[in-house]
C-alpha positions as CSV (number, residue, x, y, z in Angstrom):
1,X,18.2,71.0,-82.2
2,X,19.7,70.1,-78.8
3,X,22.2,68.7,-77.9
4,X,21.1,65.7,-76.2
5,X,17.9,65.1,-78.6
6,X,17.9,62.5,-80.9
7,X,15.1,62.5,-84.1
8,X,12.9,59.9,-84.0
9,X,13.9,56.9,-85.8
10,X,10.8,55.8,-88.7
11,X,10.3,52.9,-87.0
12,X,9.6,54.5,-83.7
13,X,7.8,58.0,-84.5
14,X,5.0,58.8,-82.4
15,X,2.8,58.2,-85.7
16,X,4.2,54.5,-86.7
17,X,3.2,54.0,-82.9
18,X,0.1,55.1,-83.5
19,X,-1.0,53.0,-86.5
20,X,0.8,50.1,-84.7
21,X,-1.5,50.4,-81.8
22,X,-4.4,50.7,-83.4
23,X,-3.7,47.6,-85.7
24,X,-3.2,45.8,-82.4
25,X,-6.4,46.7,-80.9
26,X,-8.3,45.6,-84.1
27,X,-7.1,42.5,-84.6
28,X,-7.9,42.1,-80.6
29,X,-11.2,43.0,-81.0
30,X,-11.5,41.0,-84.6
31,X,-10.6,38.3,-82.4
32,X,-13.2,38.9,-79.6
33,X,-15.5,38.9,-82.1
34,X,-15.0,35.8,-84.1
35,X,-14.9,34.0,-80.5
36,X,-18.5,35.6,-80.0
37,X,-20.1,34.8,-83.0
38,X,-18.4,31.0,-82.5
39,X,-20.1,30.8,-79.5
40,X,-23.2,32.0,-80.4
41,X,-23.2,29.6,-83.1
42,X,-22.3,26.4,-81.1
43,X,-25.0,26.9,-78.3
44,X,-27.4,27.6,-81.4
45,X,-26.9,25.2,-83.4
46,X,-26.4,22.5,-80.2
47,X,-29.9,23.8,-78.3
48,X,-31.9,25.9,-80.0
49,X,-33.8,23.2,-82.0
50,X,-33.4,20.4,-80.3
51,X,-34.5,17.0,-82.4
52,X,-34.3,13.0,-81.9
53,X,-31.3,11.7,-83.1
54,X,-30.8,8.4,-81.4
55,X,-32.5,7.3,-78.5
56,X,-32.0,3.9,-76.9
57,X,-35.0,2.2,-75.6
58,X,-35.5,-1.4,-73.7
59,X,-38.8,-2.8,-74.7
60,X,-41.2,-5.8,-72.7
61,X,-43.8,-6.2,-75.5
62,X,-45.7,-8.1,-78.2
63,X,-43.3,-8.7,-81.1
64,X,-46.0,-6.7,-83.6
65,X,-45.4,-3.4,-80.8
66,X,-41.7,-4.5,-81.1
67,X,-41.5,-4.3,-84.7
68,X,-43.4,-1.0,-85.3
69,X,-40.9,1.0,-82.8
70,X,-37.9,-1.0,-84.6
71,X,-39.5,1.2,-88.1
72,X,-39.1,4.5,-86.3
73,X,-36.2,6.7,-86.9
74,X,-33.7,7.6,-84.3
75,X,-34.7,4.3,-82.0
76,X,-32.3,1.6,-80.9
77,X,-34.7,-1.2,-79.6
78,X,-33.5,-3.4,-77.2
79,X,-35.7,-6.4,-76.1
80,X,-36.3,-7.4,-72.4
81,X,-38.3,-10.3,-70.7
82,X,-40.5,-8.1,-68.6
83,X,-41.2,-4.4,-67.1
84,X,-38.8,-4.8,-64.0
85,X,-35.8,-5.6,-66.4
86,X,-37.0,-2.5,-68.8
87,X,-36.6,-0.6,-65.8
88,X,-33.7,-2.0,-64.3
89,X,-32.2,-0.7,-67.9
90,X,-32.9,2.8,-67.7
91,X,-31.8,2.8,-64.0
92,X,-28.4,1.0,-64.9
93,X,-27.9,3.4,-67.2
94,X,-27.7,1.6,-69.9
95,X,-30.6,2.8,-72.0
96,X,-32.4,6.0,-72.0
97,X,-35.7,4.8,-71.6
98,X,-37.5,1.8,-71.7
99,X,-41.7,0.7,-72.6
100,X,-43.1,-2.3,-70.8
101,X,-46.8,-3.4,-71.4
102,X,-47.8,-5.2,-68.2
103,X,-50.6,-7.9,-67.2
104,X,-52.6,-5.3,-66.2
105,X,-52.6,-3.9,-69.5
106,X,-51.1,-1.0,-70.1
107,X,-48.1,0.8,-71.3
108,X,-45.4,1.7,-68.6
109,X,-43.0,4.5,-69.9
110,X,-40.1,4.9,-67.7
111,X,-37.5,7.7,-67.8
112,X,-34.9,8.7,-66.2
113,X,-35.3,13.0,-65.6
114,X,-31.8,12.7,-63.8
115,X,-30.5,11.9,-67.0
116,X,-31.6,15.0,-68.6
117,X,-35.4,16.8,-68.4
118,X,-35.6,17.1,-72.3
119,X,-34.5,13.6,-72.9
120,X,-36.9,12.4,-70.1
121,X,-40.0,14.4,-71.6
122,X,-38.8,13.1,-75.2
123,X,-39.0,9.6,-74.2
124,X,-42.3,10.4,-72.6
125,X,-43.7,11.5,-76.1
126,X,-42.4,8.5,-78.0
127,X,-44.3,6.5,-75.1
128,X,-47.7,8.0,-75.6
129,X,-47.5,8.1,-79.1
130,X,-46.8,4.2,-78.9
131,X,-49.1,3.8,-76.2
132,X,-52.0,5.8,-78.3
133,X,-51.6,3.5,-81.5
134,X,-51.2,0.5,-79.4
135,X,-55.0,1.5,-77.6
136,X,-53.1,1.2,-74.3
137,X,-53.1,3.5,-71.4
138,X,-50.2,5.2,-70.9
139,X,-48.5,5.0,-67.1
140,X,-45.7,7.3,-66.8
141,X,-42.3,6.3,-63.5
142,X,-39.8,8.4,-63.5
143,X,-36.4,6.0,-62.0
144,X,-34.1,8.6,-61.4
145,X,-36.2,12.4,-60.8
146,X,-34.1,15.2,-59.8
147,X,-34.6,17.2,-56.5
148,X,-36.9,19.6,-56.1
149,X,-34.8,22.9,-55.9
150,X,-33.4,21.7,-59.6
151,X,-36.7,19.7,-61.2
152,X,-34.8,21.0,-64.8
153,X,-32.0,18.6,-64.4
154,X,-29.3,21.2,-65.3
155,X,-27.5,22.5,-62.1
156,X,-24.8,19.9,-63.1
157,X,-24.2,21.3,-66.6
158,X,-23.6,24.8,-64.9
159,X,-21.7,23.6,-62.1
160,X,-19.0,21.5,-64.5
161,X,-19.3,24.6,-67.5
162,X,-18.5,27.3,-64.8
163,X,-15.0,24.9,-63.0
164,X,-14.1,24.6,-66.3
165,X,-13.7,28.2,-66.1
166,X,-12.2,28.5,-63.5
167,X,-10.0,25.6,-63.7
168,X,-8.8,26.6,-66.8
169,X,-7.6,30.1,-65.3
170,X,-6.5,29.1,-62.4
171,X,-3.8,26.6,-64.8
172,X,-3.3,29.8,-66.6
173,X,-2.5,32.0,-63.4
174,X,-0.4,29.2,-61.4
175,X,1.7,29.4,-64.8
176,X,1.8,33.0,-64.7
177,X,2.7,33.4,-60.9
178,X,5.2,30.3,-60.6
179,X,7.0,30.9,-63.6
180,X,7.8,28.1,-65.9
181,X,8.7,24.7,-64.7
182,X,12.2,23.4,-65.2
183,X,12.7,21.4,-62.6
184,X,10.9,18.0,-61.1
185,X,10.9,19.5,-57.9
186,X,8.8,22.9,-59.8
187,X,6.5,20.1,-61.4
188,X,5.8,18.8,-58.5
189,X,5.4,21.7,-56.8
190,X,3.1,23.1,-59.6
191,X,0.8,19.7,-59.7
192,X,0.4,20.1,-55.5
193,X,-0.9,23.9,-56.1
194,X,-3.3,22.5,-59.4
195,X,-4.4,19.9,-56.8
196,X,-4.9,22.3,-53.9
197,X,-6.3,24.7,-55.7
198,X,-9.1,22.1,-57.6
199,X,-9.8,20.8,-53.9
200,X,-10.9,24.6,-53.4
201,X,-12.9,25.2,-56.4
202,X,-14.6,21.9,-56.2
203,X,-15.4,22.1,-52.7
204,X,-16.8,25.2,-52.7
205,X,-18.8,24.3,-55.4
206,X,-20.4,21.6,-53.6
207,X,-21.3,23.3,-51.2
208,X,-23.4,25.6,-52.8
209,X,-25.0,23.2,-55.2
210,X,-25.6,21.1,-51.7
211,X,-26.4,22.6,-48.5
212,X,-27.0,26.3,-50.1
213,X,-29.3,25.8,-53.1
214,X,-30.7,21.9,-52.0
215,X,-30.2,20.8,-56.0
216,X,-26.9,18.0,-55.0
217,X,-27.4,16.5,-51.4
218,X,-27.5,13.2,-51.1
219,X,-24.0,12.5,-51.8
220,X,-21.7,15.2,-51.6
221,X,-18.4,13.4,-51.2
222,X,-19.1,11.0,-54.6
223,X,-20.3,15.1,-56.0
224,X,-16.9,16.8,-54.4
225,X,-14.5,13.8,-55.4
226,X,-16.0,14.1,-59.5
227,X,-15.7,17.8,-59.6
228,X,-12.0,17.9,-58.6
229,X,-10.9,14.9,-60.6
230,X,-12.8,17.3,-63.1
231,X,-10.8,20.2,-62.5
232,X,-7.8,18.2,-62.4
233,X,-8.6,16.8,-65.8
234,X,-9.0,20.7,-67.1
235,X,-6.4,21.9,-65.5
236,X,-3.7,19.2,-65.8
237,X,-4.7,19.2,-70.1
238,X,-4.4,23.0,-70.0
239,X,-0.6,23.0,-68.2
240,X,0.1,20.0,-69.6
241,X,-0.2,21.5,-73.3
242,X,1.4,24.6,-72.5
243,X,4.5,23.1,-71.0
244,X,4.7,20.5,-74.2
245,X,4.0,23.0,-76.7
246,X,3.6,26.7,-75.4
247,X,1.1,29.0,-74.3
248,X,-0.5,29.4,-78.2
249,X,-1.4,25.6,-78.0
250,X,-3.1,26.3,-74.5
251,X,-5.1,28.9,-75.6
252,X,-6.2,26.9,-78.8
253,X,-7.5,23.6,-76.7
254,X,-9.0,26.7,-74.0
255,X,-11.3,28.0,-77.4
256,X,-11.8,24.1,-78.3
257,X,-13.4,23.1,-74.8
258,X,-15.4,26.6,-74.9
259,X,-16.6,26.9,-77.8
260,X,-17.0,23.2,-78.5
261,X,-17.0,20.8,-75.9
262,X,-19.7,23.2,-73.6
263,X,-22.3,22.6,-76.3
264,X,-21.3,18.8,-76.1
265,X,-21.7,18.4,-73.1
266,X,-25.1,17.3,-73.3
267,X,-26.2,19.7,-70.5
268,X,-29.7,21.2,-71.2
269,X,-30.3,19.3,-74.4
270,X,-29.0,15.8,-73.5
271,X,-26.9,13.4,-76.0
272,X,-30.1,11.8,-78.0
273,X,-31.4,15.2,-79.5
274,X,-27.9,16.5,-80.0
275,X,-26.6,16.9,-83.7
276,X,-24.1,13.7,-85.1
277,X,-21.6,16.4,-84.6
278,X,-22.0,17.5,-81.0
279,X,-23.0,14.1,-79.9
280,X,-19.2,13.1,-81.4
281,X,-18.0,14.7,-79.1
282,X,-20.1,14.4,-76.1
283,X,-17.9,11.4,-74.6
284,X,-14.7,12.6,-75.7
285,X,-14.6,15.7,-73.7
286,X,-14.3,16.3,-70.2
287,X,-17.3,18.7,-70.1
288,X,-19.6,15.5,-71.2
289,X,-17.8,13.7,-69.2
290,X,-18.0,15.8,-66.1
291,X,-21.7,16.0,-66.7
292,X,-22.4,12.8,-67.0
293,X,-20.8,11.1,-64.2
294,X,-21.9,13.8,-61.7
295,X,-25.4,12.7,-62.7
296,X,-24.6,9.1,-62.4
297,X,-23.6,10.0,-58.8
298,X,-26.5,12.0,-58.4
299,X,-29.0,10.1,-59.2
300,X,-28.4,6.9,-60.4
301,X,-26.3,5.1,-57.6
302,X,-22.8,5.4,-59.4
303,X,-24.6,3.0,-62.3
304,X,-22.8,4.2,-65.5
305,X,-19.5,5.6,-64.0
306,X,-17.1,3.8,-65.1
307,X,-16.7,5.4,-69.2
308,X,-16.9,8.9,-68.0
309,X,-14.5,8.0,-65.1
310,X,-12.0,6.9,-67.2
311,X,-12.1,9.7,-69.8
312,X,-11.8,12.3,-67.3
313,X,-8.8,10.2,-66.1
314,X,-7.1,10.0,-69.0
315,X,-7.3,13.7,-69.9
316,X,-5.7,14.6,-66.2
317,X,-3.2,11.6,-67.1
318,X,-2.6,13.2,-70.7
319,X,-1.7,16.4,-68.9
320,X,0.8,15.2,-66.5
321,X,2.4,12.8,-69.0
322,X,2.9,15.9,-71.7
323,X,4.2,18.1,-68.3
324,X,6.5,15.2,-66.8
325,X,8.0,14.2,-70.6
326,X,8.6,18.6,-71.2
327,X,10.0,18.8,-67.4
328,X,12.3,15.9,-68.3
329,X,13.2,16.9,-71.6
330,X,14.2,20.5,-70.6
331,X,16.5,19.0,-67.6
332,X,18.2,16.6,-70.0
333,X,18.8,19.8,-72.5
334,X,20.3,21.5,-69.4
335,X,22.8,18.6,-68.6
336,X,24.0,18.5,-72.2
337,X,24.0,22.0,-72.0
338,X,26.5,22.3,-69.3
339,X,28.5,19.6,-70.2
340,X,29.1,21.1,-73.4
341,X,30.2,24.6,-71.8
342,X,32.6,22.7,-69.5
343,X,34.2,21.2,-72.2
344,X,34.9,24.3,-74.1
345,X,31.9,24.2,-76.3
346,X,30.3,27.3,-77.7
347,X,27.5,28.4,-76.1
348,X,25.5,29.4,-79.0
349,X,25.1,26.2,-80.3
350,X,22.4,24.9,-77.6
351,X,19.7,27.1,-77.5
352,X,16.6,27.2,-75.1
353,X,14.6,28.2,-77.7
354,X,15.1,24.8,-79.3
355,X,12.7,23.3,-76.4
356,X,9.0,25.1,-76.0
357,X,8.4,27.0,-72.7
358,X,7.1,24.8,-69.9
359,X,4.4,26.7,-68.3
């Protein structure tokens, strides 16, 4: 044996290195998989067989046509005076479709396809079935329709599903690339790079669901300001958890708002055929959130703004408040920290690891 070689200690033999390797990429790969699987689940069991749930419907009618739609499952019947107010309802957003008989006899359905296609053509075969057993004709408006280059409805799911992607790895990478924040002057530093970089991601997102596809164009400020107060909601939530509570906690709420809150969001299967568990979530959130206030933007005159509004608001509130409280906390460790060194005190006995890692 040479002089200079050592023998490999047990713990570090080229086989132990081995087997540890291989355990790591298993449990990696585990891992990937269980993701997979959730995700296939949650878009399966969100979309695949979509069915009425609860559906909220203004009705101008005879009290007999009334009370038969009150004995059908999954409606929430809301009487109005006359056809104008039933459609003044679905366009204030504050049913999802509404049935008016009229003096000239017959049944006006109106629906809203900006509010979602399959809710729209739902409510549509509610209306004809009522219209058929009524012996009505059936006269079908549309008070919100989408544009033509997106008559599916669903270019705002994808446009909110995809910046929460990139939202939440551009939190990630800003935490990787600016190291963790310990100072106020770092926090706000970090917030103005979140901020920049949301103005970025939102703006070139509206710009290609606007002037280069046609789907979003008639008001792409209102569209831009929702999708970076989304971003900022993501992203603040996502730094905001990490700085509070590490990077583990990040990732967990990153898996929750995949694997849960995309099939919530009511995107190509909106809120009244969803489950009772996805439509739980559906205002809580952001993506449901996103989605629906971009739509109330869209196509509906900013009626029914204000809820999602203030959800995605608190969630980018939530995030600074968890960021600002860590930031403050970690300064006022450091003060007692060197206060106690000047006075002699051993050093051991405050320890960083005693506060999480503000990413």
């Amino acid at each position: 044996m040479g002089r200079h070689h050592r023998p490999e200690e047990p713990g570090h033999s080229p086989a132990f290195r081995d087997r540890s390797a291989v355990r790591t990429t298993t449990l990696a790969l585990a891992g990937l998989t269980l993701f997979v699987v959730a995700m296939v689940a949650s878009y399966a069991g969100a979309f695949a067989n979509p069915m009425l749930h609860h559906m909220s419907v203004a009705v101008s009618a005879p009290e007999s046509l009334v009370d038969g739609l009150r004995a059908e499952p999954g409606l929430q019947i809301t009487p109005v005076a006359d056809a104008e107010a039933a459609r003044e309802q679905v366009y204030q957003r504050h049913v999802d479709t509404a049935f008016a008989v009229t003096p000239e006899g017959d049944l006006s359905i109106y629906v809203a396809g900006g509010g979602g296609r399959s809710v729209a053509a739902a409510a549509e075969k509610v209306g004809r079935t009522t219209a058929g057993q009524a012996g009505l004709p059936a006269v079908v408006e549309d008070v919100a329709p989408t544009s033509a280059a997106d008559p599916s409805g669903t270019v705002e799911f994808y446009a909110v599903i995809f910046i929460s992607i990139g939202a939440s790895l551009g939190a990630a990478l800003l935490g990787r690339l600016m190291g963790s924040v310990r100072t106020p002057a770092t926090l706000a530093l970090r917030t103005a790079s979140l901020a920049g970089f949301s103005a970025v991601l939102a703006g070139v997102v509206t710009l290609y669901v606007g002037p280069v596809l046609g789907a979003l164009t008639g008001h792409p400020g209102q569209v831009f300001g929702v999708l970076w107060l989304y971003a900022m909601a993501v992203g603040g939530a996502v730094t905001g958890v990490a700085a509070a509570f590490g990077t583990a906690a990040s990732i967990v709420l990153g898996l929750f708002l995949v694997v849960v809150g995309n099939a919530a969001a009511a995107g190509p299967v909106g809120r009244p055929l969803l489950s009772g568990f996805y439509s739980t979530f559906t205002t809580v959130v952001p993506q449901g959130s996103g989605v629906s206030l971009l739509r109330s933007v869209s196509y509906f005159g900013g009626n029914g703004a204000q809820a999602p509004l203030l959800t995605l608001a608190a969630w980018a509130g939530a995030g600074c408040l968890l960021a600002v409280v860590a930031t403050a906390a970690r300064v006022n460790y450091r003060a007692r920290y060197d206060l106690w060194s000047q006075c002699g005190g051993q050093r051991g006995l405050l320890r960083s690891r005693l506060l999480p890692s503000s990413n």
